[in-house]
N, C-alpha and C positions, 0 to 999 in steps of 0.2 A: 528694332528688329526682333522678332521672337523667333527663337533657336528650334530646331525640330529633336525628339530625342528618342531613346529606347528606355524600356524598362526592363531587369532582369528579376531573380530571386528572390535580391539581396545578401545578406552578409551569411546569413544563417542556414546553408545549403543542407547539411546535414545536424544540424540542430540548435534549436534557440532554448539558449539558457536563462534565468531570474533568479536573484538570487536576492535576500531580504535582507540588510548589514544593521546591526545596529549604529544608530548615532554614535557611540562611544568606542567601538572598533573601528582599530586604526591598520591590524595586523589583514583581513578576509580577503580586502581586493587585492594589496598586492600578491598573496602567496596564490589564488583564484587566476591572477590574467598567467601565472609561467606551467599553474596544471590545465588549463583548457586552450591554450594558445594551439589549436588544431584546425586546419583547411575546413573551411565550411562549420566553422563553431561560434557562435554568435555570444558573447556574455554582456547579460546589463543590469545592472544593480538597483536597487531603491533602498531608502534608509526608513529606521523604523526609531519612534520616540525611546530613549534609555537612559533613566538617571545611571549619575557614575557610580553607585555603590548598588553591588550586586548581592541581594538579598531576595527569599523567597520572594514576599510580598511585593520588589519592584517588578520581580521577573513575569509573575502573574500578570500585572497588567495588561505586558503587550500585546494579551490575547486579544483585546478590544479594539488595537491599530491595527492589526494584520492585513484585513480587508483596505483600510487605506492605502497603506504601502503597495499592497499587491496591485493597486488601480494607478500607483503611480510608473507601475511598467511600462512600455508602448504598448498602447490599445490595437495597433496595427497588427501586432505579432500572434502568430499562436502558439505558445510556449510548449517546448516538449515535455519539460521539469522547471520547477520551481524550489530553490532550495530556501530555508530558515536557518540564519546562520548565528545559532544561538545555542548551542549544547545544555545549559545550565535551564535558559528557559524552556527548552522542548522536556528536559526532565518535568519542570516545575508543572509544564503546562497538560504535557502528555502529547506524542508525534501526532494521535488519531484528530484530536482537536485541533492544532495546530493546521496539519491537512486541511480540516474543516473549513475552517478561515480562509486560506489563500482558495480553494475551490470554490468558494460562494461567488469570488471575482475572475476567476480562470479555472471554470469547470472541467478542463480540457486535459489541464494539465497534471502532470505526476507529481506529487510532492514529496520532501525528504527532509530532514532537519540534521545536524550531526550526531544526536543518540539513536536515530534510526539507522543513521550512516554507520556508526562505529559499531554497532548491533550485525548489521549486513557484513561488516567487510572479517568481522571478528569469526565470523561464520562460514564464508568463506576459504578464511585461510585457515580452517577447521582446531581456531584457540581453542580452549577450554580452561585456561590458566592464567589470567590477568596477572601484570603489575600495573599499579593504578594511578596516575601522579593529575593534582588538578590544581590552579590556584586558589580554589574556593575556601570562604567561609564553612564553618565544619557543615552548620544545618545542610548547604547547598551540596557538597559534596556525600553526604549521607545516602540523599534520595538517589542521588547516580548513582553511587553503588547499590541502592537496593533495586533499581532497575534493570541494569547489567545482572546482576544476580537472578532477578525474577526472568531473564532471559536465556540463561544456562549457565552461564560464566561465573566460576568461582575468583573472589579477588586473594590474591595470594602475597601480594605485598601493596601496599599504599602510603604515599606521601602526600602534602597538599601545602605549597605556601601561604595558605591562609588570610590570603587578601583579597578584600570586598570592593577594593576602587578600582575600576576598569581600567582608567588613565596609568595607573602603575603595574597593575598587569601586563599592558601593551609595551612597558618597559624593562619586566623583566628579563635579564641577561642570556644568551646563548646559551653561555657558560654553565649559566646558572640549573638550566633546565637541563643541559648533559650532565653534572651532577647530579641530580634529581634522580633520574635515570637510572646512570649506575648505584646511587642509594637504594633506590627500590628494587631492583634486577638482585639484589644481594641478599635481599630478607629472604626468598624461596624460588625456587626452578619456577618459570613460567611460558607460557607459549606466546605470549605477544605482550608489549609495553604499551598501553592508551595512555596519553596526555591530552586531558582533556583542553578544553577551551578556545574559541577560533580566537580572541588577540592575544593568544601566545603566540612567538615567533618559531616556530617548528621545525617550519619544509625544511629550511638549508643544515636543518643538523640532524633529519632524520638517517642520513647515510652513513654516517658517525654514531650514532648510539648504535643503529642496528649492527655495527659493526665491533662497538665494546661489549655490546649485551650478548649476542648471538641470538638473538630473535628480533621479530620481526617489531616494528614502533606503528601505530596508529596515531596519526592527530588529528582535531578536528575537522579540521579544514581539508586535510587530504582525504581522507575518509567520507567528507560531503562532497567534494569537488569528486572524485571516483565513483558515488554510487548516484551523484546526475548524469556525471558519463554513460554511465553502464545502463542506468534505466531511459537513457536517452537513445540508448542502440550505438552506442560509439563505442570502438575499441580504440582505448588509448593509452596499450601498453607502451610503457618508455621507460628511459632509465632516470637516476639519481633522484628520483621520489618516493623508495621508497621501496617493500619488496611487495605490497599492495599494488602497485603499478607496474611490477615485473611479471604478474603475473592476473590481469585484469581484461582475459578474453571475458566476450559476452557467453559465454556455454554455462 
């Protein structure tokens, strides 16, 4: 017996998300499905090739998968934004190229990576005063900062755990990184806290530093997950993520 049926929208009424993870992040989907969890917000992932030790030279490469990944999205969808969820390699690679890449295979689409995101949201909540915390190897952390810099922002305190294996990253402690925090909140007055990196674990302790520091925290993840929102035409002000999120009209 063949069944008669309807077709509607689909899941993505008000907007379809993609978003590029690397193989090696462990931390992007989960902390991604509790900030887009919104009526009519559609999120779907693809993975992109990532040796575990995070060095210039690996991060560069991924420029040459991007287009793959990006084609392993659904071909069905027309994506509103597309995010690269890669902080370290959007530094290395540069946001414009990066762009590049995923637009060859979804012309359509907006794209955004986490040093574009941290750049926007940083601008927004009108910093001008960074503390800086990443777990990078120094070289990789360098460039960040000279990018942030080349974007207005002066760094006014910085730490960095100094770890190149992704695999250990994605395991550094809660604890660990509210320490960090308060270390760096303590070198000079600042107008917002950026921790770099999407497999840090961030979102659940971002209500707690912003609350020992008295400014406001940036992470990767949250900062990329807010400015797909927002270039996606979705306002998804809410609470406990963040004061990014307290205050994430589209105006």
């Amino acid at each position: 017996m063949k069944l008669d049926f309807d077709t509607d929208d689909g899941i993505g009424t008000r907007a379809n998300l993609g978003v590029i993870v690397l193989e090696t992040d462990e931390t992007l989907e989960s902390e991604f499905r509790r900030m887009t969890d919104l009526d009519g917000v559609a999120l779907y992932h693809s993975r992109i090739p990532m040796v575990p030790e995070v060095r210039p030279e690996t991060l560069a490469r991924m420029l040459d998968d991007m287009p793959a990944s990006a084609r392993l999205l659904p071909p069905s969808l027309d994506f509103d934004v597309i995010g690269y969820g890669c902080t370290s390699a959007s530094t290395v690679i540069g946001s414009e190229k990066v762009a590049k890449a995923i637009q060859s295979v979804c012309p359509s689409a907006k794209v955004t990576d986490p040093l574009a995101a941290i750049i926007a949201a940083g601008h927004h909540l009108g910093a001008k005063r960074l503390g800086f915390i990443t777990p990078y190897v120094a070289s990789v952390s360098e460039q960040m900062r000279d990018r942030l810099e080349e974007a207005g922002f002066q760094i006014v305190g910085f730490g960095s755990f100094e770890e190149g294996r992704d695999p250990v990253v994605a395991r550094i402690s809660e604890a660990s990184i509210i320490k960090a925090a308060d270390r760096v909140a303590a070198q000079a007055p600042c107008d917002a806290i950026v921790i770099s990196c999407t497999n840090l674990r961030c979102l659940s302790i971002i209500p707690e530093i912003e609350l020992r520091t008295g400014v406001p925290m940036l992470s990767s993840n949250q900062t990329l997950a807010w400015h797909m929102l927002k270039l996606a035409g979705v306002d998804s002000t809410r609470k406990n993520m963040g004061r990014l999120f307290e205050d994430c009209g589209l105006g």
